[in-house]
C-alpha positions in Angstrom: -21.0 123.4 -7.2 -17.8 124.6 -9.4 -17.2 122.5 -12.6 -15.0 121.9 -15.3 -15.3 120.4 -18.8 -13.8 117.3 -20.6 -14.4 116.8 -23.9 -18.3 118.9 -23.1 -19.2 116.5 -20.3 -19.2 118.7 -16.7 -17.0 117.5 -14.0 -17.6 118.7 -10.1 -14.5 120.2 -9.4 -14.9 120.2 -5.3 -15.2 116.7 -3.9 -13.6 114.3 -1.6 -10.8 113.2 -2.4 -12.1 109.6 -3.3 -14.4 111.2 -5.2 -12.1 113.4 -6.7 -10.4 110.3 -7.9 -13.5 108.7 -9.6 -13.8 111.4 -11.3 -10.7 111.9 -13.1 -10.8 108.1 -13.8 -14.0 109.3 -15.7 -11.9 112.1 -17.1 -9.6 109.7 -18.3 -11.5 107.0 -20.2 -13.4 110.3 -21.9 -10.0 111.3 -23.2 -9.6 108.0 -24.4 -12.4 107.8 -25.8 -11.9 110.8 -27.7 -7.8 111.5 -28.5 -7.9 109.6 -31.8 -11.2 111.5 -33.2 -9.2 114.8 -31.8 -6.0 114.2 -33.9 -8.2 113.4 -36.7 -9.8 116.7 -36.5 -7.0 118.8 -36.1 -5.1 120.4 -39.0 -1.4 120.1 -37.1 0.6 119.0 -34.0 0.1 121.9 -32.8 -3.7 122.6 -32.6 -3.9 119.1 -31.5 -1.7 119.7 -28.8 -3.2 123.1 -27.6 -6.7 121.2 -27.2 -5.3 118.1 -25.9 -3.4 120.6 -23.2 -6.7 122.1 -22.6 -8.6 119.4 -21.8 -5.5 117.2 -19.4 -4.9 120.8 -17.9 -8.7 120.0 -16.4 -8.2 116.8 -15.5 -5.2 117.3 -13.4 -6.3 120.6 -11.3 -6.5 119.9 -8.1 -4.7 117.0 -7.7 -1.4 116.9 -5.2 1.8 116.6 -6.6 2.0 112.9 -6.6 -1.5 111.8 -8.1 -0.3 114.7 -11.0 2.6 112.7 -11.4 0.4 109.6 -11.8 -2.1 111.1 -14.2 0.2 112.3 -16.5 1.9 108.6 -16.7 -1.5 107.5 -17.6 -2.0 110.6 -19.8 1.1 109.3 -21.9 0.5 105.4 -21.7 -3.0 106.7 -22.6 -1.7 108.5 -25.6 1.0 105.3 -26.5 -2.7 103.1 -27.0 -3.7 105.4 -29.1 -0.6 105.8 -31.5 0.5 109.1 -30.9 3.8 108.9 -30.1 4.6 112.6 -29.8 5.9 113.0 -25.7 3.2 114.4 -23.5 4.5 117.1 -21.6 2.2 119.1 -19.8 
């Protein structure tokens, strides 16, 4: 089985679509979990941006056209919680 990484935790990357969905909800509270300690640790917008790009770039292969749509929404309401208010736009 194929897998990706987010934030070093391994992700199945061929699943059924429900599946598939569980998964990137898991995908999603580990960015949470992890953006503010991620902004910390970078030394500009920039390198925080490249990793954060890396990691959501993971987290939405795969997915049609209209769940991408949804994840990044949650991608930037997920970054509003987190005070960063530069736009998300991968």
């Amino acid at each position: 089985m194929a897998l990706i990484k987010i934030m070093g935790v391994d992700y199945p990357t061929l699943l059924p679509e429900q599946s598939a969905d569980a998964w990137r909800d898991r995908m999603l509270g580990e960015l949470e979990i992890h953006v503010r300690r991620m902004d910390r640790a970078c030394a500009s917008r920039q390198e925080f941006w490249m990793w954060f790009d890396g990691e959501t770039e993971s987290l939405l292969r795969g997915a049609s056209g209209e769940k991408q749509h949804l994840l990044r929404r949650r991608v930037s309401s997920l970054l509003e919680r987190a005070g960063i208010r530069d736009r998300y736009d991968s």
